[in-house]
C-alpha positions, 0 to 999 in steps of 0.5 A: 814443384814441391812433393810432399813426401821424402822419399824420392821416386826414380823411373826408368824411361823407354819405348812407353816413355820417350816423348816430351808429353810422356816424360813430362807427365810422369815427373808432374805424377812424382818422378824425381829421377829418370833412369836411362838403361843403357842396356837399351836404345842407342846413343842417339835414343839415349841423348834425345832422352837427355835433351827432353829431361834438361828441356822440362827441368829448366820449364818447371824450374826443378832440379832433376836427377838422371841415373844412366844404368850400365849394362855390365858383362852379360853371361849367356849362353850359346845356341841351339840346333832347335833353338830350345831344348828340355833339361830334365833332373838328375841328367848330365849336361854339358858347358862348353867352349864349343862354337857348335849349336847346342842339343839336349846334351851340351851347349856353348858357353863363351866365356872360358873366365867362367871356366877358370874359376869353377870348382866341383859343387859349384852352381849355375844359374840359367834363365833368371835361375829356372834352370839350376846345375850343379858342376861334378867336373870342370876344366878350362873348356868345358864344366860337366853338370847334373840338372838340379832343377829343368826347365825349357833352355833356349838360344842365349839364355843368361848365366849367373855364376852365384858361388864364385868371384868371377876373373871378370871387370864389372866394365866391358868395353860396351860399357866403357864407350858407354860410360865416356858418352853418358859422362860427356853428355851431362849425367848426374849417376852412374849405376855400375852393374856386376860390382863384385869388389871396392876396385871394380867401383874405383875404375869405375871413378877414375873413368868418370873423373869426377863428371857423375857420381858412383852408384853401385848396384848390389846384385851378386852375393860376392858384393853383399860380403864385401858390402862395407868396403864397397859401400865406402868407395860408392857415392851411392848404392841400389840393391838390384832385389832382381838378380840378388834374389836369382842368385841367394835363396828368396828369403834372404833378400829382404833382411839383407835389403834391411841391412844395406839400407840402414848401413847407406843411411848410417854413411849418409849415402843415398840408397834406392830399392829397385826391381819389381816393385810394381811388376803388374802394373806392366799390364793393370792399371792397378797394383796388387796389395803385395806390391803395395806393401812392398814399396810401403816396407822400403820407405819404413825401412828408410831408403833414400828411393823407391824405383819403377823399371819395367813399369814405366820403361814399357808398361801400359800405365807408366804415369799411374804406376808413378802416382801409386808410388807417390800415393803410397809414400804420402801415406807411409809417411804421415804415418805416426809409426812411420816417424818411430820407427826412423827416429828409433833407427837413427845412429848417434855416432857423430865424428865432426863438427858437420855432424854435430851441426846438423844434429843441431838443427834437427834438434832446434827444428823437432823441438821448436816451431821450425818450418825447415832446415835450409842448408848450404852447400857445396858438394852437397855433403852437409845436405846429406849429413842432414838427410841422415838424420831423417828431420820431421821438418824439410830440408832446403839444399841451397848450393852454386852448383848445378850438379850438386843440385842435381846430384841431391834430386836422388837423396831423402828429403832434399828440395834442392835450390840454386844460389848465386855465390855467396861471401857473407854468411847474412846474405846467405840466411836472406837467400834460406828465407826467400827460398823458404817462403818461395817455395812453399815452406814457410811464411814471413812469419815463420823461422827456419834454421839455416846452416853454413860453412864460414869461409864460404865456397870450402867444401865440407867446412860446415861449422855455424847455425842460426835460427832465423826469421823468414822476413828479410826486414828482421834479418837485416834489423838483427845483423845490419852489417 
């Protein structure tokens, strides 16, 4: 099944989304990789998922990735005797580690990490920010607060802490049971919620040993200033606009979303934009122009992924709000400006032999009547070193193994094809051709250039490049040994 755009599209699945029929239609509409939100459902709910994915990839022959979402700790706080009450500003109000119901003037807050690291002047957050204090005292059990901002506060509301570096792992033990289960059920990514610092990311990778990569999520302002070096630890990033934008200012999301992204492409990482995107197709089916030059200014931005959340996990119109993401990302990049602006932000620092390779062959393929790059690989680095240049032609990934395979189904570009293993470098440009013309991309007329690395089956040895003819015959007439 060939898209007919680079950008992938992933969706998050839930009650609107269950079914065979459902999930199915959606991945037909453009749906490249599915989300399961580990937040949600049970493990049984979550496998049954799983088992409809791997049903409908192996009927379509595609490779589809599955992003399994960890929870992370959840901040909240206690109840109430009235189940809510009305903070107004300017009044005192109190945080606790009293179990007690809570009133107008004070409610529990569980978690005495929170307390530890507070200081004078530092903020809280409740329920998405609506509610703003600003601690005047604090010690390890309670922080005394003035109300900077009202609102209604209710049983559980959630907290967010955007000051501080909280004492706290990005991995609870719901997480970690969580994380066991996905892993041995066969997942591609692992999204980790709350990563605050690189060894939040680590522990993370030394739980998965090596089944799921690492995707962190950037949603706390401690991370965006250690973004560097989480991003060197992570497989991929996803910059959670949502709680990013609860805990800075609004109007310092989007330049901070332009900048993670082109440092995720620079490192030749896959980046998805999430949250929001489509919000009020939860209910229309039909989005607002906002939204539409939302998903719009994140493929110009050159992210790897775009993502739906609410939009096809629980929304009235889950299919359409996938087909207006690929209606929109087909137009985006048939745009003119579009290709400016990605070759204008393309870097040129290249360290190795790979990344003068596959520098190499976009050069060959923008400036000769090239149908697509077709690339071998193994752990499917050299798929995504080509993807980071951001070539004008398609990328074939051809690779042994499922899970790289399924791993690319996340990256720009990337139209990913299983191969037996390989031992001679011809037999690898006869399996590029036919995988060209099979899937759609070139005819037996047409070239195509195929890059390899020679010995075979080592990853990250990619050191050779040849322009090829599609028809086999020409193969074998050129290199008969």
């Amino acid at each position: 099944m060939r898209r007919h755009r680079n950008v992938k599209i992933v969706a998050t699945l839930g009650p609107a989304s269950d079914t065979h029929e459902m999930i199915g239609a959606l991945h037909k509409a453009g749906a490249d990789v599915f989300r399961l939100n580990m937040s949600h459902g049970s493990h049984e709910e979550i496998r049954a998922k799983h088992a409809i994915i791997r049903q409908i990839e192996e009927e379509t022959g595609t490779m589809i990735g599955i992003l399994a979402d960890l929870q992370g700790p959840k901040l909240r706080v206690g109840t109430f005797v009235k189940e809510t009450e009305e903070l107004v500003e300017g009044q005192n109000f109190r945080l606790d580690l009293d179990s007690a119901p809570g009133d107008a003037r004070r409610v529990n807050l569980p978690h005495p990490e929170i307390f530890a690291a507070l200081d004078a002047g530092s903020h809280l957050l409740v329920n998405d920010g609506k509610i703003r204090l600003k601690v005047i005292e604090c010690a390890k059990d309670f922080a005394d607060c003035e109300v900077l901002t009202g609102g209604t506060i209710s049983n559980r509301k959630g907290v967010n802490v955007p000051d501080v570096v909280l004492p706290l792992a990005a991995l609870s033990e719901k997480d970690r049971a969580d994380l066991e289960f996905v892993c041995e059920l066969g997942v591609d990514w692992l999204a980790l919620s709350f990563v605050q610092r690189p060894e939040d990311v680590e522990e993370a990778r030394t739980l998965a040993r090596g089944r799921a990569a690492i995707l962190s999520k950037i949603e706390k302002p401690s991370a965006v200033e250690c973004f560097d070096e989480i991003l060197a630890a992570s497989d991929g990033i996803m910059v959670a606009r949502g709680d990013l934008g609860v805990e800075l200012p609004v109007q310092n999301v989007p330049p901070i979303q332009k900048r993670l992204v082109r440092k995720c492409r620079a490192a030749a990482k896959p980046v998805i934009v999430a949250t929001q995107m489509l919000e009020s197709m939860v209910s229309s089916p039909m989005p607002t122009r906002a939204e539409v030059s939302d998903v719009a200014t994140a493929i110009y931005e050159g992210a790897d992924a775009v993502m739906l959340s609410a939009e096809s996990a629980a929304g009235d119109y889950p299919v359409e709000a996938v087909s207006t993401m690929d209606r929109v990302a087909i137009e985006v990049e048939q745009d003119p400006t579009y290709t400016e602006i990605i070759e204008a932000s393309r870097k040129a620092d290249r360290m190795t032999v790979a990344d003068g390779i596959v520098a190499a062959a976009r050069e060959i393929a923008e400036t000769t009547d090239i149908k697509a790059i077709c690339c071998f690989t193994q752990s499917g680095t050299t798929a995504l070193l080509t993807a980071r240049e951001r070539p004008r032609v398609p990328i074939i990934a051809l690779t042994p193994l499922v899970r790289t395979a399924r791993r690319l189904a996340l990256t720009w570009g990337c139209y990913c094809v299983m191969t037996g293993p390989l031992d001679r470098f011809k037999k690898a440009v006869v399996s590029a051709a036919r995988a060209a013309r099979e899937g759609g991309f070139a005819e037996s007329t047409d070239q195509i250039v195929v890059t390899a690395g020679v010995p075979f089956n080592v990853p990250g040895s990619t050191n050779i490049l040849r322009v090829a003819p599609c028809d086999e015959r020409l193969i074998f007439a050129s290199d008969p040994e």
